[in-house]
The first five atom37 places (N, CA, C, CB, O) and aatype in JSON, in Angstrom:
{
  "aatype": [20, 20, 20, 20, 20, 20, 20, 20, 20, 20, 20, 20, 20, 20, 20, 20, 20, 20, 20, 20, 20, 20, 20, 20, 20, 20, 20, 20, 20, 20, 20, 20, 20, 20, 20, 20, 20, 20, 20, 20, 20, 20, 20, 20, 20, 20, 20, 20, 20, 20, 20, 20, 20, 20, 20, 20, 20, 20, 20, 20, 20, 20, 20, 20, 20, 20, 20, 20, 20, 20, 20, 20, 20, 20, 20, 20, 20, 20, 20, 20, 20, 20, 20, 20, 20, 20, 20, 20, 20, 20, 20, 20, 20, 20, 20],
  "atom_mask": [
    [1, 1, 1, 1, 1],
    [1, 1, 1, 1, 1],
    [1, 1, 1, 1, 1],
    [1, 1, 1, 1, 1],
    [1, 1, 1, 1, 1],
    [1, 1, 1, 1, 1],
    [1, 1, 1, 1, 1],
    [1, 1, 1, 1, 1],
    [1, 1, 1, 1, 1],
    [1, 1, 1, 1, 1],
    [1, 1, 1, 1, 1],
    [1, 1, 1, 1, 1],
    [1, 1, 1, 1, 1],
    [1, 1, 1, 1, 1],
    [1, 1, 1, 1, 1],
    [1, 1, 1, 1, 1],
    [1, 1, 1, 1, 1],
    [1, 1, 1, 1, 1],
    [1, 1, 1, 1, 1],
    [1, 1, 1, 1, 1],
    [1, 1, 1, 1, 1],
    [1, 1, 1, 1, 1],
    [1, 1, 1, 1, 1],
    [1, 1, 1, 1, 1],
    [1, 1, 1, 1, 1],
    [1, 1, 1, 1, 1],
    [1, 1, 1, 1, 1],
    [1, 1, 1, 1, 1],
    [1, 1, 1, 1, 1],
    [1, 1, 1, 1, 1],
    [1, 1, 1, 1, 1],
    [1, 1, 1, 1, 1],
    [1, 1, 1, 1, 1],
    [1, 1, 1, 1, 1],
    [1, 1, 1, 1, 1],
    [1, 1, 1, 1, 1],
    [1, 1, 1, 1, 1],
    [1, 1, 1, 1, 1],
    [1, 1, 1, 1, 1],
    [1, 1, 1, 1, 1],
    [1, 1, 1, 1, 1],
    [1, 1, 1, 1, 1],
    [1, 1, 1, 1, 1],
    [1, 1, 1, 1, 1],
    [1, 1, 1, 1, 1],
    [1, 1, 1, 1, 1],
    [1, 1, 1, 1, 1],
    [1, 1, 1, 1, 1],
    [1, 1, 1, 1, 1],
    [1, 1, 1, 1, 1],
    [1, 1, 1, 1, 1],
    [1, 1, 1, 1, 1],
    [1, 1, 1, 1, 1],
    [1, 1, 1, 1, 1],
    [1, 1, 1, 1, 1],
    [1, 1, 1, 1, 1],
    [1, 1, 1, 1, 1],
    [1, 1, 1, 1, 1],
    [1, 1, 1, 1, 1],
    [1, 1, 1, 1, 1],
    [1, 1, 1, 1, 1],
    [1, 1, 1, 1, 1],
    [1, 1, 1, 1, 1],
    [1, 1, 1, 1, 1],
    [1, 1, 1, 1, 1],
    [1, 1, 1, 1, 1],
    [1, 1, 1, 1, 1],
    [1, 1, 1, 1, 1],
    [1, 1, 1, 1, 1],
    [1, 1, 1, 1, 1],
    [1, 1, 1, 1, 1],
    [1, 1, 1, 1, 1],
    [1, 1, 1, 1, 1],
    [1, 1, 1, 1, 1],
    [1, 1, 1, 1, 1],
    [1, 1, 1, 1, 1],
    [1, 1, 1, 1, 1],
    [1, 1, 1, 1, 1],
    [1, 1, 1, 1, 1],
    [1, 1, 1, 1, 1],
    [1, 1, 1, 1, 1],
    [1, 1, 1, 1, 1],
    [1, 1, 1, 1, 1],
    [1, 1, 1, 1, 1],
    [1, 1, 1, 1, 1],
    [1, 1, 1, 1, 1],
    [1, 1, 1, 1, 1],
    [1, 1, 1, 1, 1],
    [1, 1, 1, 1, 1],
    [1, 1, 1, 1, 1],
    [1, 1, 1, 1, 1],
    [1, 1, 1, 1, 1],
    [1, 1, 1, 1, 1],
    [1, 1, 1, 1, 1],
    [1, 1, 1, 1, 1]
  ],
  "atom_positions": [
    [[79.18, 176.67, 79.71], [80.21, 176.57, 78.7], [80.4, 177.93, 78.05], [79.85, 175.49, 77.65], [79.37, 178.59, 77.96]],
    [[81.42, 178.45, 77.62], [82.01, 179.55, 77.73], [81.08, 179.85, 75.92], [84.04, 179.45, 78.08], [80.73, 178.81, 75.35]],
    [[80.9, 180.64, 75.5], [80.48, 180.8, 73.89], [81.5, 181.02, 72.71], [79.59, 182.02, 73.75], [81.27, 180.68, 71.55]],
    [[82.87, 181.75, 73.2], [83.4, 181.85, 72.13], [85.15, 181.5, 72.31], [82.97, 183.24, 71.63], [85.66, 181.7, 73.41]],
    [[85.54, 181.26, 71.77], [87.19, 180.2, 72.06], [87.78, 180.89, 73.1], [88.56, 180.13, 70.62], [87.81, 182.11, 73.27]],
    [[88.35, 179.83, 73.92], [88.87, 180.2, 75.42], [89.75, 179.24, 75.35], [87.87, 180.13, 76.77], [90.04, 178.45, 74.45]],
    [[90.29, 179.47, 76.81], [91.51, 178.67, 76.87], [91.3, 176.93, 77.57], [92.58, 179.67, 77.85], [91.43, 177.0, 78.8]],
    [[91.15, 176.14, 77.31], [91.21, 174.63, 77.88], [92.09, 175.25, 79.44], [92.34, 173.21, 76.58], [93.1, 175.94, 79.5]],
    [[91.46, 174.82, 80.27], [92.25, 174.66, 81.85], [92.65, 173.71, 82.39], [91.65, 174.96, 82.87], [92.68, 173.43, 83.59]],
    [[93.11, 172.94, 81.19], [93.67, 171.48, 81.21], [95.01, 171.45, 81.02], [93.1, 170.59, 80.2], [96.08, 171.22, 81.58]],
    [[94.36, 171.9, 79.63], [95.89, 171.67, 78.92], [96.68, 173.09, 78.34], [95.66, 170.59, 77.46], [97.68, 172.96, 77.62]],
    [[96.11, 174.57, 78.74], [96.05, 175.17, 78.27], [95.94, 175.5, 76.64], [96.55, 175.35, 78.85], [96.19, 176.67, 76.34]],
    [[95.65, 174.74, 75.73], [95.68, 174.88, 74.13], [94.17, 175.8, 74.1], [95.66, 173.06, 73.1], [93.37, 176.05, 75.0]],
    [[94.2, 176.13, 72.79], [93.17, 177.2, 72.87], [91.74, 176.08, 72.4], [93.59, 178.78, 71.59], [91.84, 174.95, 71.92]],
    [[91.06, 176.49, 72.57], [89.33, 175.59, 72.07], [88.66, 176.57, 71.2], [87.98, 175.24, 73.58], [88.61, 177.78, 71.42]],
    [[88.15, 175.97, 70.21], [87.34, 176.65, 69.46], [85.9, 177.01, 70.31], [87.15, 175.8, 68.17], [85.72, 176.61, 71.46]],
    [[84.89, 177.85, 69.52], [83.7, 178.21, 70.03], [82.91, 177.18, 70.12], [83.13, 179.13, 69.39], [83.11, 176.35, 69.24]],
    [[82.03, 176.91, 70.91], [80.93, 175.69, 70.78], [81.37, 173.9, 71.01], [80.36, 175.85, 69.12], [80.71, 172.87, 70.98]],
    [[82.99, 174.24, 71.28], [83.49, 172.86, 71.28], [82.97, 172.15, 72.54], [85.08, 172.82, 71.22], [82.92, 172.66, 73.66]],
    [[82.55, 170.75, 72.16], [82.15, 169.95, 73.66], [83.38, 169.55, 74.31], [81.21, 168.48, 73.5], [83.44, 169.4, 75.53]],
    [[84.26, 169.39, 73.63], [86.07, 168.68, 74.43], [86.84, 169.66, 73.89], [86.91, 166.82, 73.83], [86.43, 170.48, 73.07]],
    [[88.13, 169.58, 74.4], [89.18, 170.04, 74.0], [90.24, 169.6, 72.93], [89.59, 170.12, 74.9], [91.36, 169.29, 73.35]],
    [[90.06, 169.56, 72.0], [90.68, 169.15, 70.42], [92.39, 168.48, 71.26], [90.92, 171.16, 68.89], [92.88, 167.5, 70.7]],
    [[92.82, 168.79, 71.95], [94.32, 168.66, 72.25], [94.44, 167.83, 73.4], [95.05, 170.03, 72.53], [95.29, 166.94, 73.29]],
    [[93.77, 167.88, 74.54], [93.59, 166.54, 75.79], [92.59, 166.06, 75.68], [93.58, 166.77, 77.29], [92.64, 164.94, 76.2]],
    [[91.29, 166.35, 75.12], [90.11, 165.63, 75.5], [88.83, 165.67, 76.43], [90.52, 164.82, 75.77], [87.75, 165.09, 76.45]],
    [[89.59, 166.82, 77.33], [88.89, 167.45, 78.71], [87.66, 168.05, 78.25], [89.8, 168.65, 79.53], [87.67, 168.81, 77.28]],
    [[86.51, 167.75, 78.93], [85.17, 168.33, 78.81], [84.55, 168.29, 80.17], [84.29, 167.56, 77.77], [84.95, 167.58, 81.09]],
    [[83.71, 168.98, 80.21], [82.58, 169.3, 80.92], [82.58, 168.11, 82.18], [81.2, 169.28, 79.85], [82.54, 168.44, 83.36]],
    [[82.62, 166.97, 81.81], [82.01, 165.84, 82.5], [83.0, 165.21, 83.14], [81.3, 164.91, 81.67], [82.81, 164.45, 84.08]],
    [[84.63, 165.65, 82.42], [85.99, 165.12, 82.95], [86.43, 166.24, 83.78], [87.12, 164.74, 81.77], [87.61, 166.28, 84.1]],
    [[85.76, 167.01, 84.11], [86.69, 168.01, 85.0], [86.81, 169.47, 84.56], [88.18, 167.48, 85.03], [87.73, 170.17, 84.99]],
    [[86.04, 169.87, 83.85], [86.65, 171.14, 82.77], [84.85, 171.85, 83.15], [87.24, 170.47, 80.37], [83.78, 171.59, 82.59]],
    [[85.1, 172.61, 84.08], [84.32, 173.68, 84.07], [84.59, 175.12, 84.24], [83.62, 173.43, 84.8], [85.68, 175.55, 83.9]],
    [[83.53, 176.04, 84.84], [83.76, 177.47, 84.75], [85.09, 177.66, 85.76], [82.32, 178.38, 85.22], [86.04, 178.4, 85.51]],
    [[84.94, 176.87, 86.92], [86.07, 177.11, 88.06], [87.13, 176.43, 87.38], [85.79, 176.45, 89.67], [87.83, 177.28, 87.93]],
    [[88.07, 175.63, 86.6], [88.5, 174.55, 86.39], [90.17, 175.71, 86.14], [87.54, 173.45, 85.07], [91.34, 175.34, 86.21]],
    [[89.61, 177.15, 85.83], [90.89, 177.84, 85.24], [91.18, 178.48, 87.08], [90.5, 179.37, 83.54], [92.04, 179.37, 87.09]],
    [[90.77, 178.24, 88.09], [90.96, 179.0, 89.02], [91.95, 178.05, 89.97], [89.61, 179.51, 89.57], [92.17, 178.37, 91.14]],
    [[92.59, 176.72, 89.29], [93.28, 175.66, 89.72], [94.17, 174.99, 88.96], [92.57, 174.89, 90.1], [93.66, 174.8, 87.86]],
    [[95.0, 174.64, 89.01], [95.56, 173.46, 87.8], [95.27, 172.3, 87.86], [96.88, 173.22, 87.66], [95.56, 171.45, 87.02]],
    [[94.56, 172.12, 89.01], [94.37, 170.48, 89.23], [95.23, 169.69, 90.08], [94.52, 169.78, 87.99], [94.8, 168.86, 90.88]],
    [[96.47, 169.97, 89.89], [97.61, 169.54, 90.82], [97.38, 170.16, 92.05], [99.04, 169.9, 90.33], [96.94, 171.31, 92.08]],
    [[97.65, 169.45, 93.2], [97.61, 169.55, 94.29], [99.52, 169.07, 94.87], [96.22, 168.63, 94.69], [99.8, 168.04, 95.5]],
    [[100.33, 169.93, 94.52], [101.71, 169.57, 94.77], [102.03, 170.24, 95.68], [102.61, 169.69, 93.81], [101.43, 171.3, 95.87]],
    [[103.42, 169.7, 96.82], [104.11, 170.7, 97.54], [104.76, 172.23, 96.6], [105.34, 169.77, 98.24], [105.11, 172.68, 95.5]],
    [[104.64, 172.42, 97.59], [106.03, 174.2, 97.47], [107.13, 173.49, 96.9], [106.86, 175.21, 99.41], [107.14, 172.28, 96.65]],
    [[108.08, 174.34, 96.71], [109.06, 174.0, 96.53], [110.42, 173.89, 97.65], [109.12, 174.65, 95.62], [111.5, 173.32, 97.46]],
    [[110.02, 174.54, 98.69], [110.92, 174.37, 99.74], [110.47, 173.17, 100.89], [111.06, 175.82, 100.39], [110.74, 173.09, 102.09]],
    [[109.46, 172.02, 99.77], [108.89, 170.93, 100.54], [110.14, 169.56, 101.21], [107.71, 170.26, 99.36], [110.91, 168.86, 100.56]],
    [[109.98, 169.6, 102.28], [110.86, 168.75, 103.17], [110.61, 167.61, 103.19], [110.92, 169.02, 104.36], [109.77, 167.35, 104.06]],
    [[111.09, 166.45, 102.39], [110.33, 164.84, 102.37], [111.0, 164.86, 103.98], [111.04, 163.22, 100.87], [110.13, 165.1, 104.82]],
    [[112.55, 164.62, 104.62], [112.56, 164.06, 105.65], [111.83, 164.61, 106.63], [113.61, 163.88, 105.95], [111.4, 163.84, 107.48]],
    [[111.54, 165.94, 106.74], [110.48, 166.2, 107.81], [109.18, 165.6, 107.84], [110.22, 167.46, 107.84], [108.54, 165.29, 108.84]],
    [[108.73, 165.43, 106.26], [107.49, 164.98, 106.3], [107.63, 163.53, 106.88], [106.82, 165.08, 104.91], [106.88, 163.23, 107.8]],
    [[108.41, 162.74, 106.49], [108.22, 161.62, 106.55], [108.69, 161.25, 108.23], [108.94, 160.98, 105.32], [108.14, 160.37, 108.89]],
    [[109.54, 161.91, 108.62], [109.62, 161.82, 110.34], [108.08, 162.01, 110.53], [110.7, 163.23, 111.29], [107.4, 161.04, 110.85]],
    [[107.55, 163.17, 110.35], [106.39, 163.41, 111.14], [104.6, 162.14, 111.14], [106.11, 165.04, 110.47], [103.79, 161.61, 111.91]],
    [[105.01, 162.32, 109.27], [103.67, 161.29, 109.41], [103.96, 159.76, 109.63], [102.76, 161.32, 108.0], [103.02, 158.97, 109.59]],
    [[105.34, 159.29, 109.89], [105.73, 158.13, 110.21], [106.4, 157.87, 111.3], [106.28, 157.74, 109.41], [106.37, 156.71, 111.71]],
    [[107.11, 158.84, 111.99], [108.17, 159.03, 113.39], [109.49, 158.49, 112.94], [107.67, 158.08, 114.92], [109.82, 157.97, 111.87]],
    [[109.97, 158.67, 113.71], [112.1, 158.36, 113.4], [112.14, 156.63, 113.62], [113.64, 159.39, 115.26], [111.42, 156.07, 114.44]],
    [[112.82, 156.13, 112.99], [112.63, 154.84, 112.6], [113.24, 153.98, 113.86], [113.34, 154.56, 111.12], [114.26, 154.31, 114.48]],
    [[112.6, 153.03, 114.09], [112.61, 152.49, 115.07], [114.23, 151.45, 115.09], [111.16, 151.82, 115.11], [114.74, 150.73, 114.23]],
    [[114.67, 151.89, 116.67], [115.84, 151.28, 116.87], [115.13, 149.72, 117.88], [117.07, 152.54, 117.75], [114.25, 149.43, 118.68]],
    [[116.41, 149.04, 117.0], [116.23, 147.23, 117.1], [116.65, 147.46, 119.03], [117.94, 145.85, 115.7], [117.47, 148.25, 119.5]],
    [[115.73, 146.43, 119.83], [116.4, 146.29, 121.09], [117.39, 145.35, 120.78], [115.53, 145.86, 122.25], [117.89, 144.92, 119.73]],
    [[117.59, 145.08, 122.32], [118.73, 144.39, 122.42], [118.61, 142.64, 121.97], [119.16, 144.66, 123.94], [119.49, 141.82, 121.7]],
    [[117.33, 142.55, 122.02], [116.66, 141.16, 122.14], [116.87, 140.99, 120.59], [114.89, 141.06, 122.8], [117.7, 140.36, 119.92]],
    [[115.99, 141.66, 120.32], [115.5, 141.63, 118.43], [117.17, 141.84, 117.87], [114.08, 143.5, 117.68], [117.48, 141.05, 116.99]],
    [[118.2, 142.76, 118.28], [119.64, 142.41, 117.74], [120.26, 140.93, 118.08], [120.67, 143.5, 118.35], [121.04, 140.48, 117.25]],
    [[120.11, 140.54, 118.67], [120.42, 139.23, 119.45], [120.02, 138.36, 118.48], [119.67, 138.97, 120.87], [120.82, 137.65, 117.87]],
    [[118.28, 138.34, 118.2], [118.15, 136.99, 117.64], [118.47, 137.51, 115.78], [116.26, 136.19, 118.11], [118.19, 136.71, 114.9]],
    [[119.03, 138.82, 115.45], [119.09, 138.74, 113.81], [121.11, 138.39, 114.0], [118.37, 140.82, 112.68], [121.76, 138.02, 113.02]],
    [[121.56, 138.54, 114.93], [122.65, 137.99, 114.95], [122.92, 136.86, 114.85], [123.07, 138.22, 115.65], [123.79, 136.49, 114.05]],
    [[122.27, 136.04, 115.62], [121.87, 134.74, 116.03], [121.79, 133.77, 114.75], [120.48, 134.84, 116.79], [122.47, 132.86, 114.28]],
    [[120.48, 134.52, 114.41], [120.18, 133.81, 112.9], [121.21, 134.03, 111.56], [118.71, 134.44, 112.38], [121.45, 133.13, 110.76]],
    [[121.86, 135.59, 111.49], [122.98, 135.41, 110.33], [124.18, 134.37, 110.74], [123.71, 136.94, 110.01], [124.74, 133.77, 109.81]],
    [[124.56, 134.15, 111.93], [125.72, 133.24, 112.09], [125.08, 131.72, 112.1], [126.6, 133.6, 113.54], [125.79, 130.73, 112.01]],
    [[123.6, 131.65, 112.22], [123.26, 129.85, 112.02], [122.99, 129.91, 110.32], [121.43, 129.09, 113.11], [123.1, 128.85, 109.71]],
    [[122.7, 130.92, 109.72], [122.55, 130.64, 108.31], [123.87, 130.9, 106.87], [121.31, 131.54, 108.1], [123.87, 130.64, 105.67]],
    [[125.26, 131.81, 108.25], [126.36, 131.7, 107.75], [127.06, 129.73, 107.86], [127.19, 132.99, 108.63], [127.75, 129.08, 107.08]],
    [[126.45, 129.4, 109.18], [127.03, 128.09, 109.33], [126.63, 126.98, 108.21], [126.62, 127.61, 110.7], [127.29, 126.05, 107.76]],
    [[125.43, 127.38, 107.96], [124.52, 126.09, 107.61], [125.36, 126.53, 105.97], [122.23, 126.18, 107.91], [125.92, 125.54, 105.49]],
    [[125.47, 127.58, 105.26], [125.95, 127.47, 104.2], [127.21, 127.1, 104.52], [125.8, 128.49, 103.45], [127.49, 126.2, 103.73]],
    [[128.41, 127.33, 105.46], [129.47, 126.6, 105.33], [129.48, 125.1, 105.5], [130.24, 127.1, 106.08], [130.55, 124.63, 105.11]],
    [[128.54, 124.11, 105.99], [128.72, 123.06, 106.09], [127.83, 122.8, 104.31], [128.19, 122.45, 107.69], [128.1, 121.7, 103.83]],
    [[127.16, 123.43, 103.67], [126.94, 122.88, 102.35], [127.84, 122.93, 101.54], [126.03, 123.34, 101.76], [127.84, 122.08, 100.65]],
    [[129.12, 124.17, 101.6], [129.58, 124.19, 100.17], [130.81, 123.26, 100.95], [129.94, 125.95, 99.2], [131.75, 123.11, 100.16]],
    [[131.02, 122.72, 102.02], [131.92, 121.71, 102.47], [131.78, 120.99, 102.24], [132.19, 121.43, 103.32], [132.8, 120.48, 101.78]],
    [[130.3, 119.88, 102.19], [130.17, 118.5, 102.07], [130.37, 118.11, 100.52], [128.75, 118.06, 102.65], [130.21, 117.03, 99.94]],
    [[130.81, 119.45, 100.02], [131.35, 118.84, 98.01], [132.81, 119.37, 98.51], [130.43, 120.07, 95.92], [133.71, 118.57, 98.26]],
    [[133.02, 119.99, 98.85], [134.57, 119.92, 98.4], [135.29, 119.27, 99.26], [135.26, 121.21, 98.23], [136.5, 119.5, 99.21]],
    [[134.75, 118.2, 100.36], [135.44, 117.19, 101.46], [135.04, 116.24, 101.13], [135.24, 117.25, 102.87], [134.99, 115.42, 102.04]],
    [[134.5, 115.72, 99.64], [134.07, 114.67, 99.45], [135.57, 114.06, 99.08], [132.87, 114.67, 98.47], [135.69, 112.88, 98.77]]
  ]
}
């Protein structure tokens, strides 16, 4: 622990001498706040010229196209569940 007021590598606010936490976040010794603690921010973020769609092609691949089968049966099913609602809102208004 440093002896005389330094800077918190938390939160940057200044700390008095001898302080066990940091008067302004709370950060001590035991939460993360040591001698290395100013040689990082803690964040681990992209750059700024970070590419979500590349990333996400790469750690996931290009999104999968429906076959012909799997189009078939979501067709299939919107026109039996377009039907089935036209014969409900019919059986009230053909009453």
């Amino acid at each position: 622990m440093p002896k005389g007021p330094f800077e918190c590598p938390v939160c940057g606010e200044d700390v008095p001498a001898k302080a066990k936490s940091c008067p302004h976040c709370g950060a001590c010794d035991k939460s993360g706040w040591n001698e290395d603690a100013s040689a990082a921010d803690g964040l681990d973020l992209p750059d700024d010229d970070f590419n979500y769609e590349e990333f996400a092609r790469k750690e996931f691949g290009s999104p999968a196209k429906l076959s012909d089968k799997q189009l078939w049966w979501k067709v299939t099913a919107a026109v039996l569940l377009l039907l089935i609602v036209v014969a409900f809102v019919a059986q009230f208004f053909l009453r």
